[in-house]
Backbone as a ProteinNet text record, in pm:
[ID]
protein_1_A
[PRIMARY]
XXXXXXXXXXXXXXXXXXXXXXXXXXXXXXXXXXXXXXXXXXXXXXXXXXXXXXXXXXXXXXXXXXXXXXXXXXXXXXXXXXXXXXXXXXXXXXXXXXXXXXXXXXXXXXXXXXXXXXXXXXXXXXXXXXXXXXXXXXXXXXXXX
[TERTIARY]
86.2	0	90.8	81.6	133.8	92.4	17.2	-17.4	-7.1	-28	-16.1	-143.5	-234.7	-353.2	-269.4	-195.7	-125.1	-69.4	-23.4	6.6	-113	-238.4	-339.2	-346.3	-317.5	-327.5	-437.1	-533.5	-681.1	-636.3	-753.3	-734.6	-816.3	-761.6	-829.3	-1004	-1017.5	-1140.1	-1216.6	-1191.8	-1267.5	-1275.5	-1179.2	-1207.9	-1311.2	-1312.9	-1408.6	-1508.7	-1569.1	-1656.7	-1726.1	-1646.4	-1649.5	-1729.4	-1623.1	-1711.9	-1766.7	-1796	-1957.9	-2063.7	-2037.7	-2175.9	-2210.3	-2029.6	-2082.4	-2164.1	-2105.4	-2177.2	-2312.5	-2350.5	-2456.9	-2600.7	-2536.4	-2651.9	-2633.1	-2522.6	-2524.3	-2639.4	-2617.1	-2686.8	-2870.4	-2854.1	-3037.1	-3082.1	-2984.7	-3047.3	-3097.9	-2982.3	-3012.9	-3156.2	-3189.2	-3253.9	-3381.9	-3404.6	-3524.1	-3521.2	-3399.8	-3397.4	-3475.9	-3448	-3505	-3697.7	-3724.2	-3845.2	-3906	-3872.1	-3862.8	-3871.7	-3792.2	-3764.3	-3900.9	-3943.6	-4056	-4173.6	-4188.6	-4310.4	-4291.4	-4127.7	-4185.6	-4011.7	-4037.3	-3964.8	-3839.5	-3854.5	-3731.2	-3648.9	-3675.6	-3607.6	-3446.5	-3371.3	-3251.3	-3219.3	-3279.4	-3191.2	-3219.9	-3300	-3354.8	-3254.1	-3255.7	-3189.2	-3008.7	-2985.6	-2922.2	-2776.5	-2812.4	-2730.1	-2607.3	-2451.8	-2347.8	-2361.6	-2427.2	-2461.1	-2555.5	-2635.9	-2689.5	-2634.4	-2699.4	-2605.8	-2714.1	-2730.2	-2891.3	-2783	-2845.2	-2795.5	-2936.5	-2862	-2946.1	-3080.3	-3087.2	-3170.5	-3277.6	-3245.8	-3357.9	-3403.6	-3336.6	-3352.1	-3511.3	-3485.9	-3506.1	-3677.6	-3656.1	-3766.4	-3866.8	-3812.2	-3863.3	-3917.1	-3896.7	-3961.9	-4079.3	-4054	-4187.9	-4254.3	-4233.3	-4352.7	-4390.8	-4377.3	-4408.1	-4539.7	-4461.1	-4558.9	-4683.6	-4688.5	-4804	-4901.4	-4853.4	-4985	-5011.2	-5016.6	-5071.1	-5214.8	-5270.9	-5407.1	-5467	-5392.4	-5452.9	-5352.9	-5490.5	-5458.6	-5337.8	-5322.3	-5244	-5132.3	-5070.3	-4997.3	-4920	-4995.2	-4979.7	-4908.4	-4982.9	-4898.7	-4778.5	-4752.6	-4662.1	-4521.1	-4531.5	-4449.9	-4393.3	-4566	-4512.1	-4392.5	-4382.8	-4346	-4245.7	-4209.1	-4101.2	-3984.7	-4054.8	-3988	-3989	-4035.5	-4032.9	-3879.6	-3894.3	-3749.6	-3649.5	-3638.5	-3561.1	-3505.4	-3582.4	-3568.4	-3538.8	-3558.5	-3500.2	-3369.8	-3323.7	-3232.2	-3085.6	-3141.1	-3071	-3050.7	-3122.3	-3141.6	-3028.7	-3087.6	-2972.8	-2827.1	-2862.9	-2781.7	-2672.6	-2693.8	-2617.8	-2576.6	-2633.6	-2557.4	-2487.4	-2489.3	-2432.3	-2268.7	-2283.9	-2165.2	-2093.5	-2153.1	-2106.3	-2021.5	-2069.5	-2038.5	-1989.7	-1905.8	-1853.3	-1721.2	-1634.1	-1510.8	-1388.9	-1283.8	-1175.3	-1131.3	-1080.3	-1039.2	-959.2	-899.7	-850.3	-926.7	-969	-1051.9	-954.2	-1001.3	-934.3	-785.5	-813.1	-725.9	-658	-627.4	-507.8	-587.9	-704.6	-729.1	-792.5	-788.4	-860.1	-997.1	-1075.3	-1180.9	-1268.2	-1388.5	-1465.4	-1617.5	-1581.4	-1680.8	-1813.1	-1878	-2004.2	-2076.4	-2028.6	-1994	-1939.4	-1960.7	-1889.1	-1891.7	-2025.9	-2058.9	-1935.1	-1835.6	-1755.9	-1846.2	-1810.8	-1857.6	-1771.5	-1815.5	-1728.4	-1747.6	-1693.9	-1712.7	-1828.9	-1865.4	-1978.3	-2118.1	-2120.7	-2210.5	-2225.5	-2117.3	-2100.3	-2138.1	-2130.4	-2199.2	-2342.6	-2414.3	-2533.4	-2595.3	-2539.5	-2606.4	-2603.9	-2501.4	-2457.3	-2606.2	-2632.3	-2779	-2875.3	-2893.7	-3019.6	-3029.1	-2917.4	-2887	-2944.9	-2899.8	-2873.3	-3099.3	-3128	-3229.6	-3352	-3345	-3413.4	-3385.1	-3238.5	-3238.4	-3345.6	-3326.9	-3392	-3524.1	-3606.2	-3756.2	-3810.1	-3668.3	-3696	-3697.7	-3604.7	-3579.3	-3692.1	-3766.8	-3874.4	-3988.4	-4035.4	-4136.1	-4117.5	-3967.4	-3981	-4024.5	-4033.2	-4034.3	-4211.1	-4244.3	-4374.1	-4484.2	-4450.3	-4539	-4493.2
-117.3	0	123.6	209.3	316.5	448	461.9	541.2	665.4	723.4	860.9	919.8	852	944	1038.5	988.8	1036.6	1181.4	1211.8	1331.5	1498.6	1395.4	1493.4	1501.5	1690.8	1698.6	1695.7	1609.2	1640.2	1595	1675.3	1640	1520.7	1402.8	1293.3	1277.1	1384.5	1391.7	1422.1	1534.1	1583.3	1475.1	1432.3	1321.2	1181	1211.5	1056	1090.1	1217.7	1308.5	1287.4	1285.4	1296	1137.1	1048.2	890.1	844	884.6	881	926.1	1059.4	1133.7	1048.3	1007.5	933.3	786.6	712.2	610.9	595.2	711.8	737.5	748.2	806.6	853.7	745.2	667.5	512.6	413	445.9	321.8	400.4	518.7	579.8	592.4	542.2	555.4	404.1	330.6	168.7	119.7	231.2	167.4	229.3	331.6	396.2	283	225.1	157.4	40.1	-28.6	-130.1	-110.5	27.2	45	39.4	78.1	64.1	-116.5	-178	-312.4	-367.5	-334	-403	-393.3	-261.8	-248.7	-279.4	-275.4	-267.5	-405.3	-528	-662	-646.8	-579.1	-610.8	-463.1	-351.7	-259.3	-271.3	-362.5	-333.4	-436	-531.7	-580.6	-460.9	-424.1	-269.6	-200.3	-135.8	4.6	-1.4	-107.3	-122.6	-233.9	-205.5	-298.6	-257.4	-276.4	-251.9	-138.7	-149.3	-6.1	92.2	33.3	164.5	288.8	426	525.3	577.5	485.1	546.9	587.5	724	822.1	855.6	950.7	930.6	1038.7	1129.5	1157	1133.2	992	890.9	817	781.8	652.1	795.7	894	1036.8	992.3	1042.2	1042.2	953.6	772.6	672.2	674.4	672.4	703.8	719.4	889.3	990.4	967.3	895.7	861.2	700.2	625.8	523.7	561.1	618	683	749.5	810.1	842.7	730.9	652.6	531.8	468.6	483.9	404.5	469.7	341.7	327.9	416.6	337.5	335.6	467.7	546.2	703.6	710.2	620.7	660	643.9	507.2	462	532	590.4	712.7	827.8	883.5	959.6	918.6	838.1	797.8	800.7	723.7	707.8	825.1	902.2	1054.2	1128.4	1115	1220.5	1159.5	1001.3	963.1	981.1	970.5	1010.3	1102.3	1198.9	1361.1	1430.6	1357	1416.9	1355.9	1199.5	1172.7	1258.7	1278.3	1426.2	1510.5	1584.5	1694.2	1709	1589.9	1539	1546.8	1476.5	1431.8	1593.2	1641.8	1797.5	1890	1901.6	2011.4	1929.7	1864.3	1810.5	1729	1635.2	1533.6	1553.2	1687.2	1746.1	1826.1	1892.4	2032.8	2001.3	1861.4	1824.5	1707.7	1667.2	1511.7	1599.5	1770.2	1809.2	1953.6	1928.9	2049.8	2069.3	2195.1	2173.2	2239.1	2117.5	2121.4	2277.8	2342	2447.8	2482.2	2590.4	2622.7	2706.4	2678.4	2749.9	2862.6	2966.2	3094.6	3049	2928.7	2888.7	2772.5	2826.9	2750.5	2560	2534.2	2372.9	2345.3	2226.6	2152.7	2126.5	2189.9	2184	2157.5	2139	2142.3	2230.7	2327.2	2462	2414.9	2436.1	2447.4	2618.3	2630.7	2842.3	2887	2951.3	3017.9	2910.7	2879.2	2770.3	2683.5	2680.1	2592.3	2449.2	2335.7	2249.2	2204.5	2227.3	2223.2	2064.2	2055.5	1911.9	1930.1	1979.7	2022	2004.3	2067.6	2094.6	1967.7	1885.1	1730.9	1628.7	1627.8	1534.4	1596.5	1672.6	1738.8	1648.9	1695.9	1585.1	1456.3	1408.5	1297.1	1233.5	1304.1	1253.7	1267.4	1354.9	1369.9	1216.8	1207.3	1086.5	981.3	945.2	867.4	835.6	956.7	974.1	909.8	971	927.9	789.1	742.3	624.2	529.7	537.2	466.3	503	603.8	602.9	506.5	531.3	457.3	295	304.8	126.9	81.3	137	132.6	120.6	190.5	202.7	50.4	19	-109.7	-221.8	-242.7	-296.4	-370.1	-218.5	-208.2	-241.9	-211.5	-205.9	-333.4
0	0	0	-104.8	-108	-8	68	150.3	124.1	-2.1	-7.1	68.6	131.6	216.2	287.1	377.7	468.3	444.5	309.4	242.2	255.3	271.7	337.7	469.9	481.2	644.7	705.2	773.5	799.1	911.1	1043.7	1189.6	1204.3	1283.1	1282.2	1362.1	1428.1	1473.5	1350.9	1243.1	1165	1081.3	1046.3	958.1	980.6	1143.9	1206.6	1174.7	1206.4	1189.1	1013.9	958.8	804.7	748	844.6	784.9	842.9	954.7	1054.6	967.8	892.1	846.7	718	637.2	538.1	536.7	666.4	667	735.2	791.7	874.5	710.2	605.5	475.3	458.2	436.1	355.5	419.7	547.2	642.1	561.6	619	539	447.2	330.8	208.4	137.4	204.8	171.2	276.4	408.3	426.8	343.5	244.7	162.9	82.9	6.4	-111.1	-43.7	76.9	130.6	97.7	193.8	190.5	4.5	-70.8	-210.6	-254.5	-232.2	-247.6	-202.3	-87.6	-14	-128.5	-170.2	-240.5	-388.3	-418.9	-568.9	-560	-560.4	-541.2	-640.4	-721.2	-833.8	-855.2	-788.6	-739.4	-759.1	-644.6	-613.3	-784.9	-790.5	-874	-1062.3	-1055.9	-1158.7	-1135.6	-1033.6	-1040.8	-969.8	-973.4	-901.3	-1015.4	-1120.6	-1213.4	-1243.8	-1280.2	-1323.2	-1403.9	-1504.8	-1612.6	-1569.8	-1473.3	-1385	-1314.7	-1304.6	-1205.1	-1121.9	-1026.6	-971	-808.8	-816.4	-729.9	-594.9	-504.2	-377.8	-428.8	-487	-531.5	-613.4	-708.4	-769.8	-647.2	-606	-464.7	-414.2	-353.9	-253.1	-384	-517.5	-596.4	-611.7	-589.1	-620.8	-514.4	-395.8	-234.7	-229	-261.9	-262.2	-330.5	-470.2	-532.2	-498.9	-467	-397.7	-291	-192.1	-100	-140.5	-219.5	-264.6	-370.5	-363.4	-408.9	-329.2	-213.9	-84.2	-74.6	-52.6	-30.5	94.3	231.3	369.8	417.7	460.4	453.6	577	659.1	804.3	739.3	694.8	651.5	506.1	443.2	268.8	358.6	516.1	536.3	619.1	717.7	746	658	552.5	433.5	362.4	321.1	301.8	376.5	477.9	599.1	611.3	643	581.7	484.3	368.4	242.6	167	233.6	214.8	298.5	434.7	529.5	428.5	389.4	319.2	191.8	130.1	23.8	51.5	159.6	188.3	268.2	316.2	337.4	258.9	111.7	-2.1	-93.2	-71.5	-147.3	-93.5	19.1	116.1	202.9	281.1	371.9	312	285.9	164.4	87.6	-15.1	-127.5	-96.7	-6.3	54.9	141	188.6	202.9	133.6	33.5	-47.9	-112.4	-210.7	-297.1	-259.3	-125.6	-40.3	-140.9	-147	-142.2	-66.5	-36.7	92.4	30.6	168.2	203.1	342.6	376	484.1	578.4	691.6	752.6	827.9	905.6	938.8	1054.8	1099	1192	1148.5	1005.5	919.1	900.3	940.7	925.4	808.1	805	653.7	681.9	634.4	614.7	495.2	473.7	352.9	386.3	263.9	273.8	152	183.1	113.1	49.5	-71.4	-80	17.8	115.6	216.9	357.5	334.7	481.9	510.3	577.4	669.8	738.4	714.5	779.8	885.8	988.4	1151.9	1205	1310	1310	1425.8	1434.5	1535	1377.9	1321.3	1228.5	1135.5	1120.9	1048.3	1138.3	1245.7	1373.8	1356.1	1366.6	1379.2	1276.3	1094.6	981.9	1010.6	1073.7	1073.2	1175.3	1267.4	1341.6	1300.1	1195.2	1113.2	995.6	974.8	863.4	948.2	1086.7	1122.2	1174.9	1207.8	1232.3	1115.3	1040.4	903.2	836.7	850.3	929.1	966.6	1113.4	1210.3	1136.9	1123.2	1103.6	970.7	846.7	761.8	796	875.3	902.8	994.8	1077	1135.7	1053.5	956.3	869.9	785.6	769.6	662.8	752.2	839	924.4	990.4	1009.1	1020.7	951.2	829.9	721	623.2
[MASK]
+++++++++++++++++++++++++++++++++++++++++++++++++++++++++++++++++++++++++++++++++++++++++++++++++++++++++++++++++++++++++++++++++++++++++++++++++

């Protein structure tokens, strides 16, 4: 292993910080795709093929419209409200830092800015519970239903 990571100076907290938040969307988006799978059986193996590029925002789309062909009104909104946070999730939060770029913050550190917005490791733990949040409700809902 050539280890040129190492060549990047990042503080190791920020960086824990960094693949917490990433694996925190990973864990919430596979579990939408799950909720997806449930209703529509051939999903993962559809959208999910070698020549496919299905991104968190189709996953975020296929959701919401899912949810809205539900019959049983508790349950149509449940799902809704579900896979609406999920979207808005994938819109702002997820894009805003998937598609941040690294910079030096005022006290000389490596950071990744979103336009001017600095993502702190205070502010990347914060998404990182919202991920983790939407999450759990999604994995709950597949569950349930």
């Amino acid at each position: 292993m050539s280890e040129e990571r190492h060549r990047v100076v990042l503080d190791p907290a920020y960086a824990a910080a960094l693949g917490q938040a990433l694996y925190c969307f990973a864990l919430c988006e596979w579990n939408a795709v799950y909720c997806i799978q449930k209703r529509q059986p051939s999903y993962v193996t559809d959208a999910f093929r070698p020549t496919q590029s299905t991104m968190a925002g189709t996953v975020a789309a296929k959701l919401l419209s899912i949810s809205k062909t539900l019959l049983d009104a508790s349950e149509k909104l449940e799902w809704e409200r579900a896979a609406q946070l999920f979207v808005d999730l994938v819109k702002t939060e997820r894009n805003h830092l998937m598609h941040a770029k690294p910079g030096t913050n005022s006290d000389g550190e490596q950071r990744l800015f979103y336009f001017e917005h600095e993502w702190t490791i205070e502010r990347v733990q914060e998404v990182a519970d919202k991920f983790a949040n939407c999450g759990m409700t999604l994995n709950d809902l597949f569950h349930r239903s």
